[in-house]
N, C-alpha and C positions, 0 to 999 in steps of 0.2 A: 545441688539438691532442689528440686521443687518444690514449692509450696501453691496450693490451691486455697487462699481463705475467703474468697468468697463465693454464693451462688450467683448465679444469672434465674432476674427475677422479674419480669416487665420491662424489658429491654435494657437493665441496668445491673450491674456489677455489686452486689448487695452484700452488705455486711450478715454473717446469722445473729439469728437473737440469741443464742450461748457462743460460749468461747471454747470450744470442746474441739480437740484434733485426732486425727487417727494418723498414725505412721503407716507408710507404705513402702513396705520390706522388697528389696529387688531380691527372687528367689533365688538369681546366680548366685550372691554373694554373701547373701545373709547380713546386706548392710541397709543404713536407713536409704532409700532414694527417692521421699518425700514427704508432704505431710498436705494430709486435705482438711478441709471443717468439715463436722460432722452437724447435721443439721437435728432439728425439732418440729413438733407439732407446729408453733409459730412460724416456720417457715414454708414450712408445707402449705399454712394456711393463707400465707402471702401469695406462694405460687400460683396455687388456687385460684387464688383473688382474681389473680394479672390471667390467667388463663379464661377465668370466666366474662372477666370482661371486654379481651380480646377476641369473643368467639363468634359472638352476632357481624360484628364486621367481618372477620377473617371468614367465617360460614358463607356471607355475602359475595365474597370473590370470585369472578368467572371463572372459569378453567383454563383463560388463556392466563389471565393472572397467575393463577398459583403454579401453571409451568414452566413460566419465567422466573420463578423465585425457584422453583427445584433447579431452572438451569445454571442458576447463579451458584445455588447452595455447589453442584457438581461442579464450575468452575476454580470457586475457592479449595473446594475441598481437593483436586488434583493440585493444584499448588500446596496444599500444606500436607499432603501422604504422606512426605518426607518426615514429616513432627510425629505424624500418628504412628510409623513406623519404629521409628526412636522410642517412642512413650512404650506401647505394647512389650518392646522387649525388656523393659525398663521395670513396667510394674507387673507383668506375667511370666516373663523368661521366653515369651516367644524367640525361636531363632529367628537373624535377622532378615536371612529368606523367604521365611514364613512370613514375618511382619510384613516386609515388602512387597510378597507376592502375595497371597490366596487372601489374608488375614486384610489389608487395604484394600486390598480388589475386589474382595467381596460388597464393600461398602461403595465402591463405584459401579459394581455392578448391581448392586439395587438400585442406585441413585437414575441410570440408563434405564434400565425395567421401567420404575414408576413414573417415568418421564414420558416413555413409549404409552405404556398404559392407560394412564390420564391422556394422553391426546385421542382414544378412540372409545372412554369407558362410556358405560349409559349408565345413565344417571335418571331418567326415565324409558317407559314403555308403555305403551296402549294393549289390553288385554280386555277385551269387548269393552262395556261399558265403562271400563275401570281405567283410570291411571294410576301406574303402580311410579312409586318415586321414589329413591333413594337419600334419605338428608344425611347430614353429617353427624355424629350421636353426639358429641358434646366433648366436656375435657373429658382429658383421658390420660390414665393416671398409668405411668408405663416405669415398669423395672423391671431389671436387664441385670445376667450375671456377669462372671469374670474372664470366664472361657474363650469365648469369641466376643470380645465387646464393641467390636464396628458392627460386625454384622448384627447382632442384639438389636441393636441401636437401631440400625437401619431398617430393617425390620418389621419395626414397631414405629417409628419416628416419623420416615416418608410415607406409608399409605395414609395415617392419620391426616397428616398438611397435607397430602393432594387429595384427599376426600374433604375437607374443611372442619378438622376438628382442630383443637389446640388442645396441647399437648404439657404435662412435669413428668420428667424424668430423676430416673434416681437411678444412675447407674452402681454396680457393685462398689462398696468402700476398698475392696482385695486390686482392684484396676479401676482407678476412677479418676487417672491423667487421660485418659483417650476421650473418655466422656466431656472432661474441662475442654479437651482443644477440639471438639464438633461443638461445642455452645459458640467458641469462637469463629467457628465457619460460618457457624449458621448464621452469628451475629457481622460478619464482614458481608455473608450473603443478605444484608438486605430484609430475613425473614422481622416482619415487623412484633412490635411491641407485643411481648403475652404470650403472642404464636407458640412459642417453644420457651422451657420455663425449666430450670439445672437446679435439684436440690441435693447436694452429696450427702450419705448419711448410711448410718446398719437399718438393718430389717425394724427391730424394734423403733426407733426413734422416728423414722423416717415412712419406712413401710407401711406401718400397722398403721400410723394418721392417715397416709394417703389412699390404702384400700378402705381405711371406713369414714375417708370425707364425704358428707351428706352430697355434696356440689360435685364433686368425681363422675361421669357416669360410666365410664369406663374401664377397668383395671387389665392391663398385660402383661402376664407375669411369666419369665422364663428364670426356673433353678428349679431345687431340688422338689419331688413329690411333700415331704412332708411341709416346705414352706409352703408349696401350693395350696395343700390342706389349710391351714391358718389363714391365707392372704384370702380364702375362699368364707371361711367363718368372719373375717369379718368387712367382708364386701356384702354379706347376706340380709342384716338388717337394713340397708338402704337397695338391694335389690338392683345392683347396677350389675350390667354386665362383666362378667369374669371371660378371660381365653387366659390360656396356660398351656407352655410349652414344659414338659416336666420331666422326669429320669426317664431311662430308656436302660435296656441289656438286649441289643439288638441282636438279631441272628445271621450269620450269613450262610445259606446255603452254598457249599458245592457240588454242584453234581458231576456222575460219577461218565468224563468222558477226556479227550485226549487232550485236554486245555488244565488238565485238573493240580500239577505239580505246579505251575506258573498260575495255576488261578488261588491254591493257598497262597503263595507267598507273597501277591498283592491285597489278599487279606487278611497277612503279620502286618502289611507297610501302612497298611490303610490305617488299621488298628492303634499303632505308633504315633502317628500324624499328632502333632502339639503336646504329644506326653500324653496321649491317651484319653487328654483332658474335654472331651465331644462327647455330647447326649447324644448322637447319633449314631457314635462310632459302634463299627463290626464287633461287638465285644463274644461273640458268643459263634465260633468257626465251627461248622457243623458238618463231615465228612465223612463216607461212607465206611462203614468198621471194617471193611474187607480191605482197604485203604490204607490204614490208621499209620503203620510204617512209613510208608511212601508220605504219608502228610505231616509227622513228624518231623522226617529227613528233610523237607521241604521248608518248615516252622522253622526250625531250627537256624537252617543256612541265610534263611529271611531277617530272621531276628541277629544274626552274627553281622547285617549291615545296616544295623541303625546302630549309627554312631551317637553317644551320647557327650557333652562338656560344651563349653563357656557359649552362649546365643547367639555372641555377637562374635561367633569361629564360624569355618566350617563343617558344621554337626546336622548331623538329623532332627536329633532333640533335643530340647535345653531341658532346665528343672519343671517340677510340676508349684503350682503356683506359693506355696505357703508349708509351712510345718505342720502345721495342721493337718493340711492334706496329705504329707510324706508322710507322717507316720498312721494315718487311717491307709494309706495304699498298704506299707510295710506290716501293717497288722493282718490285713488281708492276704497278702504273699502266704506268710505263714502261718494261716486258717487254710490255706489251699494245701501246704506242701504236708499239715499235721492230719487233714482229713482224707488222704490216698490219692490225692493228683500227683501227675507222673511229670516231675519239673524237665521239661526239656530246655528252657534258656531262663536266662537270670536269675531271680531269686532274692535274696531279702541283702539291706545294703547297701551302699552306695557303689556304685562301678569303681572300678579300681583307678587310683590317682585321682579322683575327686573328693575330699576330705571336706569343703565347705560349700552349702549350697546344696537346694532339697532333690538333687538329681533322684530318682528308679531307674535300676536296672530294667532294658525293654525284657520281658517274660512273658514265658508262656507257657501253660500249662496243656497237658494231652489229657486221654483220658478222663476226662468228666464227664460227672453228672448231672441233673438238673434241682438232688438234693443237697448238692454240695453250695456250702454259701458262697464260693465264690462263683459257681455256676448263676445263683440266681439275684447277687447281690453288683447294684452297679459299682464298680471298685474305681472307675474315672482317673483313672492313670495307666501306664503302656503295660497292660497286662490281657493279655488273650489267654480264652480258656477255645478247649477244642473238646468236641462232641461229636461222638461215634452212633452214624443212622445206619438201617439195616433197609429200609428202602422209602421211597421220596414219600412218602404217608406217611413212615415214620419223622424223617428228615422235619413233616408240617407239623407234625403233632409235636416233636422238640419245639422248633422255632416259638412255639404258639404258649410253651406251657411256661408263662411267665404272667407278673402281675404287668410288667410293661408294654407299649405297644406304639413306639415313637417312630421307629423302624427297621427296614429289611433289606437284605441282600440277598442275589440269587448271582453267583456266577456259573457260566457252561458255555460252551458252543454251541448247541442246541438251542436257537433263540424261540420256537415255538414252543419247547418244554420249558425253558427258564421262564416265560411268560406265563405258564400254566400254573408253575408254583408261585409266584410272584403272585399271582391274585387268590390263592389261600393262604399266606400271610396275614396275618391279623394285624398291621402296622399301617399308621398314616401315612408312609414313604416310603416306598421299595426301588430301590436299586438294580437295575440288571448290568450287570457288567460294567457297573461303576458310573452309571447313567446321572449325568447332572443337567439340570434346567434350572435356570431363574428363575420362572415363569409358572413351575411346576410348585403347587400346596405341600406344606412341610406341618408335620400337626400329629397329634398322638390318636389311639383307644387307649383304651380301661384306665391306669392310674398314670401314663403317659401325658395327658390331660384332655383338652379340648378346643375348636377353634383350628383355624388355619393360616399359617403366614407363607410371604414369598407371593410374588405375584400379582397377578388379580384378585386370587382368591383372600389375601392378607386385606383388598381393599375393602370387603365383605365386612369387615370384623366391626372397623369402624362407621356404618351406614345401618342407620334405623330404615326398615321398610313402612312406607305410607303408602295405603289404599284410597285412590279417592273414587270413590262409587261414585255411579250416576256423571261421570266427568264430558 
């Protein structure tokens, strides 16, 4: 069993000022598989501390410096995947494929990105009489959920140190082995004293101090909309900057052409991917009603090969993270099946011969609406609902008519028409044909949030703009 008891706090291995712990339930099993400390405003207030007074130096650093230290960090960190791999399946049910492949690789493939990035970013520019300059905004107060917590992390964690902020983190208390073992990279990589600052801890104890420390200038906050709202009330009295990555009930278009039985059924798969558990995820399959059979037949056959049981088998998908969570999805199943959606696969319960351990049946609903709560509520477990258009107007004006707007899918053959719907999308992120880039900003509209990560554009977030007139 692991035990995580202390923070990393100014380059050292710190005891908390309470003695308070949180169990970390491995979902397969429903048994304990650790225990972390949970932290306090006092240690918040240390982090802080070590963060603020690391920052004038570490701000100072040239750019060839801090890309030696991100290539260190990417050194250590390929040597120890193997841990972070183990951990993920350990406190999320990640399957072990997953952990090893997309779920790690994600986290080396920003670590590559922000490496490439900073070797070519501008950091100044002349614009007539002006120099415009980009600084580094300061600490930066970063929390991250349980879903994808490398990639969270990454994120948020590298553009900050390759722009020259320093940085506390508070990764989820639900996954917060993966977050212990990057403090350790980061600390075998070299990154110096403050740079980067580990407080574990819940929203309340942890959160609320660090979105409204006076010294914070920056808060990045990826979970739910309604936590965003809060973390946003009280980062407001000190007027630091807020970005927020937050729910999403994305849409994916399919349009109506010879690609279209193979193009549902990569958006059952897609859907599926980690138990559903992605703000990003396709959750809202939107197909032509003249169709609706043929996409059904399709749903169906999609959803009969994700295989569900133990993470560390050969499965499609493991459990979804917590009890908690299993039984907010299974109340939702059956808010879909008592409001007139038309259950075409799984349904409420555990898959049969799984008796312990928070598995969902992958499901799928046909026939919805967009007043239906499960049409318009994000349900964040393998559950697709499917929505019947009568033509691609209608198709935008589905897509559109939600409070979310994190992002979008458009598959077809047709790449000059999937591009046309693709930019009346209301989403910070549109997908064509399962289109992925590093490189490419990932960010919400409306209660989605605001802000941009991924990228260059992620390194925006952290960099105040200065005008110097007359220069």
């Amino acid at each position: 069993m692991r035990e995580y008891l202390k923070f990393y706090i100014g380059g050292q291995w710190a005891e908390p000022a309470e003695q308070r712990t949180f169990d970390v339930v491995n979902p397969a099993t429903e048994q304990l598989a650790g225990r972390v400390a949970l932290g306090s405003a006092t240690d918040v207030d240390r982090a802080v501390a070590a963060a603020r007074a690391a920052f004038p130096s570490w701000s100072a650093t040239s750019r060839e410096e801090r890309i030696a230290v991100l290539e260190s960090i990417l050194d250590v960190y390929q040597k120890r995947a193997g841990d972070l791999a183990t951990a993920l399946t350990e406190e999320m049910g990640a399957p072990a494929a997953l952990a090893n492949g997309f779920q790690v690789g994600l986290g080396a493939g920003h670590l590559t990105t922000a490496i490439e990035i900073l070797k070519n970013f501008s950091f100044e520019e002349q614009r007539g009489v002006t120099r415009v300059v980009l600084e580094p905004i300061g600490v930066c107060g970063l929390i991250t959920p349980w879903n994808w917590p490398i990639n969270q992390i990454a994120v948020k964690v590298l553009p900050a140190l390759a722009t020259g902020c320093t940085v506390v983190l508070k990764p989820s208390e639900e996954s917060p082995f993966t977050g212990q073992i990057l403090a350790e990279i980061f600390e075998a990589a070299g990154v110096p004293a403050g740079v980067f600052n580990l407080v574990q801890g819940d929203g309340p104890s942890v959160g609320v101090p660090l979105s409204a420390h006076p010294d914070v200038d920056l808060i990045s906050f990826t979970g739910s909309t309604r936590a965003g709202i809060e973390i946003a009330k009280n980062a407001a009295p000190t007027v630091k900057r807020v970005t927020q990555e937050l729910g999403g009930k994305s849409p994916n278009i399919v349009l109506d052409d010879q690609d279209f039985a193979e193009n549902v059924a990569k958006g059952v798969l897609n859907m599926m991917g980690n138990s559903g558990q992605t703000c990003t995820a396709p959750a809202r399959l939107l197909v032509p009603s003249a169709r609706m059979d043929e996409a059904i037949s399709a749903a169906r056959e999609a959803a009969a090969q994700v295989t569900v049981g133990d993470p560390n088998g050969e499965f499609t998908i493991g459990p979804v993270v917590s009890g908690r969570q299993f039984e907010k999805i299974q109340g939702l199943i059956q808010q879909g099946i008592d409001e007139g959606a038309t259950l075409v696969a799984g349904g409420t319960g555990r898959p049969d011969g799984l008796d312990k351990g928070f598995y969902v049946k992958p499901t799928v609903f046909a026939d919805v609406t967009n007043d239906m709560t499960i049409g318009r509520e994000e349900i964040f477990g393998p559950v697709l609902t499917i929505h019947g258009y009568d033509s691609v107007d209608h198709a935008v004006e589905l897509a559109n008519d939600t409070e979310y707007g994190l992002a979008g899918y458009v598959a077809g053959a047709d790449l000059e028409a999937a591009r046309a719907v693709a930019r009346r999308i209301r989403a910070g992120w549109v997908a064509i044909n399962d289109g992925f880039d590093f490189g490419g900003p990932v960010g919400g509209y409306k209660k989605s949030g605001n802000g941009r990560e991924w990228g260059e554009f992620g390194f925006h977030e952290y960099l105040e703009t200065k005008g110097i007139h007359g220069y």
